[in-house]
C-alpha positions in Angstrom: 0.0 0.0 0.0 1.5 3.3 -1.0 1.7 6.0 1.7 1.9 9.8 1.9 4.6 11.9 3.1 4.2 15.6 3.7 6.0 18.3 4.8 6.0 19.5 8.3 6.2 23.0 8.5 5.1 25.5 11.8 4.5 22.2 13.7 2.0 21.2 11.1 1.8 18.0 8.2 0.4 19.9 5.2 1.1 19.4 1.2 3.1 21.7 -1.0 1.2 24.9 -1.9 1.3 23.7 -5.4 -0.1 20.8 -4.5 1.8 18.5 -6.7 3.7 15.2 -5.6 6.3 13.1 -6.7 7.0 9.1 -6.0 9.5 7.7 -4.2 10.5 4.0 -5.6 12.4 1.0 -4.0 15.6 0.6 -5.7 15.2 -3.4 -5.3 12.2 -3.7 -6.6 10.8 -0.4 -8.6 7.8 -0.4 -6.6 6.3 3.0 -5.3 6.6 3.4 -1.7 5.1 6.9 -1.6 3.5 9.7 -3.2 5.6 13.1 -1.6 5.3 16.6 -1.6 6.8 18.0 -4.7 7.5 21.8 -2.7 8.5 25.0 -4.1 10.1 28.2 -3.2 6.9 29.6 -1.2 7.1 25.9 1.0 10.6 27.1 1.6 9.7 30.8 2.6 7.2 29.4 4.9 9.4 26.9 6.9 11.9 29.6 7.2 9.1 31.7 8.3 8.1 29.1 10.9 11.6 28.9 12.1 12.8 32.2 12.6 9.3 32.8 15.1 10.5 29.8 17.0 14.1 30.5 17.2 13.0 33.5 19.6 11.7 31.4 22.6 13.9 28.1 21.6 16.9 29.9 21.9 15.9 31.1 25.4 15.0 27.9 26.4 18.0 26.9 28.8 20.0 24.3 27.5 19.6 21.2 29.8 15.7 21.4 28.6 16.9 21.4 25.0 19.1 18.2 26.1 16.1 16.9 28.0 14.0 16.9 24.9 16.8 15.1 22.9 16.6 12.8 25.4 13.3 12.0 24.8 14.0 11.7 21.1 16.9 9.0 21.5 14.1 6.7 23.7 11.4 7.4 21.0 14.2 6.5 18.1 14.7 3.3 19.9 11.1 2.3 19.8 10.9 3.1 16.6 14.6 1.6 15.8 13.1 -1.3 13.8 10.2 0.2 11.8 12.7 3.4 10.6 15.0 0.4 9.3 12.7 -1.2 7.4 11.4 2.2 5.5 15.2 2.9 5.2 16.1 -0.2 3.5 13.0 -0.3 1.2 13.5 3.2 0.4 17.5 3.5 -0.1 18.2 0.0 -0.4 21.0 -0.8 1.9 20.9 -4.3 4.1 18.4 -4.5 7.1 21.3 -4.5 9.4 23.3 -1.5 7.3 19.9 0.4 8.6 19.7 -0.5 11.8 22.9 0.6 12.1 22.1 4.0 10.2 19.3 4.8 13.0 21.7 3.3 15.8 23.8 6.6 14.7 20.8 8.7 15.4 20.2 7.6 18.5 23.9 7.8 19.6 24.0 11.5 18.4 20.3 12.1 20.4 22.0 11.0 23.6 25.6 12.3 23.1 24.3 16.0 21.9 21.6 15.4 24.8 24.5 15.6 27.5 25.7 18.9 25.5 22.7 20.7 27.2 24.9 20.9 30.1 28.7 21.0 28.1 28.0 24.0 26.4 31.1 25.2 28.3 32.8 28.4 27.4 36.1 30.3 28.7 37.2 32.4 31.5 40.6 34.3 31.2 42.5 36.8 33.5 42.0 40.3 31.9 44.9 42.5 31.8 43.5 45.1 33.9 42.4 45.3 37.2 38.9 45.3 38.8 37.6 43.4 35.2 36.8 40.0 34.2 37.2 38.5 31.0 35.0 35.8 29.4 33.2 33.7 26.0 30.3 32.0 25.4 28.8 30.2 22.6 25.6 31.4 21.0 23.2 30.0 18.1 23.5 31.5 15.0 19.6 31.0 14.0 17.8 29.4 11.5 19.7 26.9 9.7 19.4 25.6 6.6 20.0 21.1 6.1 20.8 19.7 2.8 21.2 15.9 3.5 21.8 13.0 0.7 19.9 9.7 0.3 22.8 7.5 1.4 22.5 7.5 5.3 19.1 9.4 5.6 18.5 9.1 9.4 22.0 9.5 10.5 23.3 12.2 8.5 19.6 14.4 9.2 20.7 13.6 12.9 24.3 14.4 12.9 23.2 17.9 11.6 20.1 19.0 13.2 20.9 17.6 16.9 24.1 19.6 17.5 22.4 22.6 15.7 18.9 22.2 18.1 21.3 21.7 21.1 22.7 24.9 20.6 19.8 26.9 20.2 19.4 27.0 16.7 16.0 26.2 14.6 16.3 23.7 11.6 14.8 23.6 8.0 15.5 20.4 6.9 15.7 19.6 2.5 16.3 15.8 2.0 17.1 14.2 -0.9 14.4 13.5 -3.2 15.6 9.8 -3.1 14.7 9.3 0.2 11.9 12.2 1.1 10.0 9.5 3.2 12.5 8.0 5.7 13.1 12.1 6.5 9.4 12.5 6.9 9.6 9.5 9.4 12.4 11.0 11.1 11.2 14.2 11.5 7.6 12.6 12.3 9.5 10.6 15.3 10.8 14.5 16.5 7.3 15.5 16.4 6.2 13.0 18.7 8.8 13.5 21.3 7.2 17.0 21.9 9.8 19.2 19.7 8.4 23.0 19.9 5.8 23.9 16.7 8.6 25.6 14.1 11.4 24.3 15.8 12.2 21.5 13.2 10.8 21.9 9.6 10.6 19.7 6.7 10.6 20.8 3.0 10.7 17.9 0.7 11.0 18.1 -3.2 12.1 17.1 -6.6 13.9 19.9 -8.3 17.0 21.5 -7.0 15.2 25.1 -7.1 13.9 24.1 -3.6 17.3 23.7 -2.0 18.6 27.0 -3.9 16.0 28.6 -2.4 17.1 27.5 1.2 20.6 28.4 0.4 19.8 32.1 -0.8 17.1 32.8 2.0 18.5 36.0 3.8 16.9 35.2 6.9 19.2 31.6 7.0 22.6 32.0 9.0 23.8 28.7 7.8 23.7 26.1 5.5 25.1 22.4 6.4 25.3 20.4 2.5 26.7 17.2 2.3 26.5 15.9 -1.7 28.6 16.1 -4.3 31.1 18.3 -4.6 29.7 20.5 -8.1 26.7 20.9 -6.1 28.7 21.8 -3.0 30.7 24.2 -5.0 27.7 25.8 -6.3 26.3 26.2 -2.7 29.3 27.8 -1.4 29.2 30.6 -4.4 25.7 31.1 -3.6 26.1 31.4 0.1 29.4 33.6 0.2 26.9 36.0 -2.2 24.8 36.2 0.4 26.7 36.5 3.4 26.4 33.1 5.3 27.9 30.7 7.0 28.8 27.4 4.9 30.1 23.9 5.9 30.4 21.3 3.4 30.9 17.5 3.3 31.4 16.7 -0.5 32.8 12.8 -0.5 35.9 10.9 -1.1 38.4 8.8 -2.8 39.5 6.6 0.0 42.1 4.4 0.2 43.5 1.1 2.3 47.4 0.6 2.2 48.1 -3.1 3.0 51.8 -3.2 3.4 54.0 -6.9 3.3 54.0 -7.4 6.9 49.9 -7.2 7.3 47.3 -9.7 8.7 46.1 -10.6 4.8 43.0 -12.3 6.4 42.3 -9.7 8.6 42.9 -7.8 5.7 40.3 -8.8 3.7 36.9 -8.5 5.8 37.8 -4.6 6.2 38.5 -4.4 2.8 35.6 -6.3 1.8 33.1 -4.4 4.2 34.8 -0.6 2.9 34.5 -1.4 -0.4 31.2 -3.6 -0.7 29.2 -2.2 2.4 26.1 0.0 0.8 26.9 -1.1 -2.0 29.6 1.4 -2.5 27.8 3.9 -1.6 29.7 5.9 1.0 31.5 9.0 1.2 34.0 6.9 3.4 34.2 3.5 1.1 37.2 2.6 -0.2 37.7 2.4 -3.7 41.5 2.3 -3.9 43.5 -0.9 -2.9 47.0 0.1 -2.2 49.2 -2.7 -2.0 52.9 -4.1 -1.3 54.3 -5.9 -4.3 55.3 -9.0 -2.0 51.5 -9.2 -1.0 49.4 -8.2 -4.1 48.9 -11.4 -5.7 47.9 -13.6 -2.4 45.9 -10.2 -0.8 44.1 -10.8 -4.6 43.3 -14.4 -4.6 42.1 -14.0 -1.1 39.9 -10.8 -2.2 38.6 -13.0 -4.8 37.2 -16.0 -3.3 36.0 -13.6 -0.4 33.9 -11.8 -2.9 32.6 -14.8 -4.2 30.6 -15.6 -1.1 29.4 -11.9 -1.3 25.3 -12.5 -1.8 23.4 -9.2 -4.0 19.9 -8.6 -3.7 17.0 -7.0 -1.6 18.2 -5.8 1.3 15.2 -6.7 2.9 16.2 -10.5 2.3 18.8 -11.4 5.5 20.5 -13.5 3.0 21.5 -10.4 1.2 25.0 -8.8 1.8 24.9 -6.0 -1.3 21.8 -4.3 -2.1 21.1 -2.1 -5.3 22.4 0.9 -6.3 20.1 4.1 -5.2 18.3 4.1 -8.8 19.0 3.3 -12.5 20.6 6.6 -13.1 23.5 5.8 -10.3 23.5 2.4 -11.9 24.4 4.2 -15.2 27.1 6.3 -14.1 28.8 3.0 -12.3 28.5 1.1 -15.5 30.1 4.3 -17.4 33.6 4.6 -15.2 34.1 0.4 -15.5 34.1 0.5 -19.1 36.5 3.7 -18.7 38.9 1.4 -16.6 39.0 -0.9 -19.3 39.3 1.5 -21.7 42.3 2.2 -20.2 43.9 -0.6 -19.9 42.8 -1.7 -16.4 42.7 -5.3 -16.1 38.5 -6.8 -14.9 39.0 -9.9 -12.5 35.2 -10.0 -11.0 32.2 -8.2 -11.8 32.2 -5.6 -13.6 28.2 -5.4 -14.8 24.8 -4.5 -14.3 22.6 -7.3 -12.8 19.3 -7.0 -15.4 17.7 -10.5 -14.8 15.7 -12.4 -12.9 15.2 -11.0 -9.5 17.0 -8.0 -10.4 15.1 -7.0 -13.5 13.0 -4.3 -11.7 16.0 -3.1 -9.8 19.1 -1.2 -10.1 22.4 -3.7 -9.3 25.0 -3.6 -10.0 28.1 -6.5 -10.0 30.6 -6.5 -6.9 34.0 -5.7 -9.3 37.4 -5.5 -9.0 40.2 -4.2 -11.1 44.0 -4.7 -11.0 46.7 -3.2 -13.3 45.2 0.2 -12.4 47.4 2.9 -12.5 47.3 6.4 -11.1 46.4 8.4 -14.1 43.0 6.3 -14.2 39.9 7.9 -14.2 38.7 4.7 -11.6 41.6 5.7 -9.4 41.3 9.6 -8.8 37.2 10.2 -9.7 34.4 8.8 -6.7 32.6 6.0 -8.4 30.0 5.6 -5.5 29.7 1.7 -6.3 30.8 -1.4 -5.5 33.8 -1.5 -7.8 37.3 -1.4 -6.0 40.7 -0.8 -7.7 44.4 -2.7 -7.2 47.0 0.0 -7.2 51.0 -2.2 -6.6 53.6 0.0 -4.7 57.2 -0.6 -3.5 57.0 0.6 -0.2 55.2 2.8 2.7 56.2 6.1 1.5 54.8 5.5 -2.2 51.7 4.2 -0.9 51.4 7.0 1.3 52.1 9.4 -1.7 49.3 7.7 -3.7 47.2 7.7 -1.1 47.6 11.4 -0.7 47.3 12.1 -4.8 44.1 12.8 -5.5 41.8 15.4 -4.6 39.9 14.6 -1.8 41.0 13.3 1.6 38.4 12.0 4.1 39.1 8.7 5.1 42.4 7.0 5.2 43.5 3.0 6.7 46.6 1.2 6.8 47.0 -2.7 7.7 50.5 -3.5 9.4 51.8 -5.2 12.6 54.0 -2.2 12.9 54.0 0.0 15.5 56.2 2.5 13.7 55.4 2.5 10.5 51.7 2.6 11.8 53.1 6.0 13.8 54.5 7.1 10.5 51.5 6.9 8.8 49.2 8.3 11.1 51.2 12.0 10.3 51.7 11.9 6.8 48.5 10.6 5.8 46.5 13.9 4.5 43.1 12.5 5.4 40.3 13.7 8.0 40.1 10.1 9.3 42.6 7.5 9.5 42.3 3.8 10.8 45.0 1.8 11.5 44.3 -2.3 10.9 40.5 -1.6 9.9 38.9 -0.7 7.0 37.6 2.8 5.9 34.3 3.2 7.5 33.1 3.4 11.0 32.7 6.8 12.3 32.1 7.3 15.9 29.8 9.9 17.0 31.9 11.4 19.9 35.0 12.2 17.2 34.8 15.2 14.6 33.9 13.6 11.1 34.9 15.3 7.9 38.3 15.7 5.3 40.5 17.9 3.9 40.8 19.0 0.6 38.0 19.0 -1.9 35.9 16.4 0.7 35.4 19.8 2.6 35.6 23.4 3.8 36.9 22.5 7.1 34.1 22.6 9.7 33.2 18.9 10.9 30.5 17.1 12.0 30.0 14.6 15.5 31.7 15.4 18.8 32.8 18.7 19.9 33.2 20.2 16.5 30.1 20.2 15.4 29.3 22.9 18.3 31.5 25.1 16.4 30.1 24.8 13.5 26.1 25.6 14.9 27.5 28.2 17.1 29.2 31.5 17.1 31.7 32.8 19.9 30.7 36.4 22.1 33.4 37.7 24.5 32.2 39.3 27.4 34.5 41.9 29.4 33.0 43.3 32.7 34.6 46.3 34.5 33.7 46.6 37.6 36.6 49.7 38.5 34.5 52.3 38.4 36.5 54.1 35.8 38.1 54.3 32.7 40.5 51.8 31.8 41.5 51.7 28.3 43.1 48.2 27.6 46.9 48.0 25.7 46.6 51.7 26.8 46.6 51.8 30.7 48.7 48.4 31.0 52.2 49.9 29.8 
């Protein structure tokens, strides 16, 4: 049975004021899962509407209250934990347990942002002249604009608007059009734990007109994007024209170094779940194999039969281990960069093809596939393929992995397998990466450590743990004479 997903604006479920729609499909199956609201600009200027009249008394709300209410939110998302996986997986695709895992994240950021309501700790300094103290606070900068991607669409909504509502901000939240009603389950699950009318707001939609409305609203202090980095680009022009804060999150062409002295078995599973896990489909997978010449060949007959066993399907089967792709047109773009690799000489040991028949003739699959012979120069070894196809790249030693590893463009996640405590010490500095794991794969972000990269992955603000507070907040320094006169600071203190 199709459903209906809305968008939540002032506290209230209404449709777009166009009142047009747009389906969202199952990427396993094709099937409709829901007829959404297709918004425009005027949805936009009313959530942001909604959200600047709440910012007023949600800003003054003290903060432990605020972390109460998250609180409440982290219980109610545990209730809900197995539901919100379900609509996850049949809307995005990715294994049951891959989205049980992506709502675990929400909860963990509910509760650890919860406990900010009383962390919100500033400074206190001597001042350089008597009689006067010298201090800084954190304040919210406002409303705050969320553009979130289909790939994780309860975690990454969470790691944004939970830090920003901790600190006092108001949200207007623009999801993907991919996966508009997992965000309307989210944000219904908010609701229901008692979040303040305005306070949270939902805008979903088709086109991107309705997040470049968002973005060039004067009355929103910041936008949070995480997507592509043309798109991000394109946001950042159009917020520096209009004065406003920016943090971006744009992807990622990770790698794994697996040096001659590593566990090869152990090896393998991180490899396997970085490359493979979501299908690809991670701003953190790896999609570069970085090898030792004394190791390629075993670390590649292992990789092999290990990716045998690897089972692609509905990730609403518990048999499955790969689910689809997020639609044909992702599908499309995968298919287009394997036949560059071959193109270019790259050498097709497994996969390597769309999956068209049978059960997967309604959905959008795509081949686990790995290529060795791969060079630098490759277009599958310096552009993000955001599939399940992984790349050999043979080295010589440490420092020209760590050189490849640092070649391309992006730099968010980073891991190196070796029973070496120094050269494990070594890496860990020269790596140019916003994450680095040391005998595990790519992926696994906790939620108490900042996430984000250098380079093109980002602009330098983070997400998770104490960063994200400086990225939802701004800093006021407070001086207070109490002399009873003039004292005139750098002045009266020579």
């Amino acid at each position: 049975m199709e459903s209906q997903a809305c968008n939540f604006i002032g506290g209230k479920w209404v449709p777009a004021q166009s009142g047009g729609t747009f389906e969202t499909r199952n990427p396993a199956t094709g099937q409709v899962i829901a007829h959404c609201a297709d918004s425009g600009v005027e949805d936009i200027r009313a959530a942001v509407a909604a959200a600047r009249e709440a910012f007023e008394s949600w800003h003054r709300l003290p903060a432990p209250q605020r972390g109460a209410w998250l609180y409440r939110v982290a219980e109610r998302l545990v209730h809900e934990k197995e539901a919100l996986a379900h609509v996850l997986t049949s809307e995005m695709g990715k294994v049951l347990v891959e989205a049980r895992g992506d709502v675990q994240e929400a909860i963990d950021m509910a509760y650890y942002m919860g406990g900010e309501g009383r962390r919100q700790f500033g400074h206190s300094a001597p001042a350089e002249l008597p009689n006067k103290s010298a201090s800084s606070i954190r304040e919210p900068l406002g409303v705050v604009g969320l553009i979130t991607p289909w790939n994780f669409p309860s975690a990454i909504p969470a790691w944004k608007s939970f830090p920003a509502l901790i600190m006092g901000n108001t949200v207007v939240l623009k999801p993907s059009p991919d996966t508009p009603f997992t965000a309307a389950l989210f944000v219904r699950i908010l609701d229901e734990s008692g979040i303040p009318p305005g306070v949270v707001n939902l805008v979903l939609g088709s086109t991107p007109q309705v997040g470049e409305a968002l973005v060039k609203h004067p009355d929103v202090a910041l936008i949070s994007f995480t997507g592509s980095k043309a798109t991000g680009a394109k946001v950042a022009l159009d917020a520096a024209t209009h004065h406003k804060r920016v943090a971006l999150e744009m992807g990622g062409k990770n790698a794994i170094l697996v040096m001659e002295d590593a566990n090869l078995e152990l090896a393998v599973e991180g490899i396997v779940w970085s490359a493979f896990g979501t299908t690809g489909q991670r701003c953190t997978a790896c999609s570069r194999l970085i090898v030792h010449r004394a190791v390629t060949d075993r670390l590649v007959t292992l990789l092999l039969d290990r990716m045998k066993t690897l089972r692609v399907g509905n990730g609403l089967n518990p048999e499955t281990d790969v689910g689809p792709l997020i639609n044909q047109s992702q599908r499309d773009h995968v298919h287009d960069l394997v036949k560059a690799g071959q193109q270019e000489g790259a050498r097709l040991l497994a996969g390597g093809h769309s999956l068209t028949e049978g059960e997967y003739a309604a959905g959008s699959f795509f081949a686990p596939t790995l290529f060795d012979k791969v060079t630098p120069s490759m277009r599958i070894a310096n552009e993000e393929i955001f599939g399940p196809v992984l790349s050999v790249l043979e080295v010589q030693s440490l420092d020209e992995a760590i050189a490849l590893n640092n070649s391309v463009e992006y730099g968010l996640s980073s891991a190196l397998y070796t029973q070496d405590v120094n050269r494990a010490q070594y890496a860990m500095r020269e790596l140019h990466a916003g994450i680095v794991y040391i005998n595990a794969g790519t992926i696994g972000s906790e939620v108490h450590l900042p996430f984000g990269g250098v380079k093109a992955t980002g602009n330098g603000y983070r997400e998770a743990g104490q960063a994200a507070l400086d990225t939802f907040s701004e800093w006021k320094s407070i001086y207070v004479d109490y002399s009873g006169q003039l004292q005139r600071a750098q002045i009266d203190t020579t």
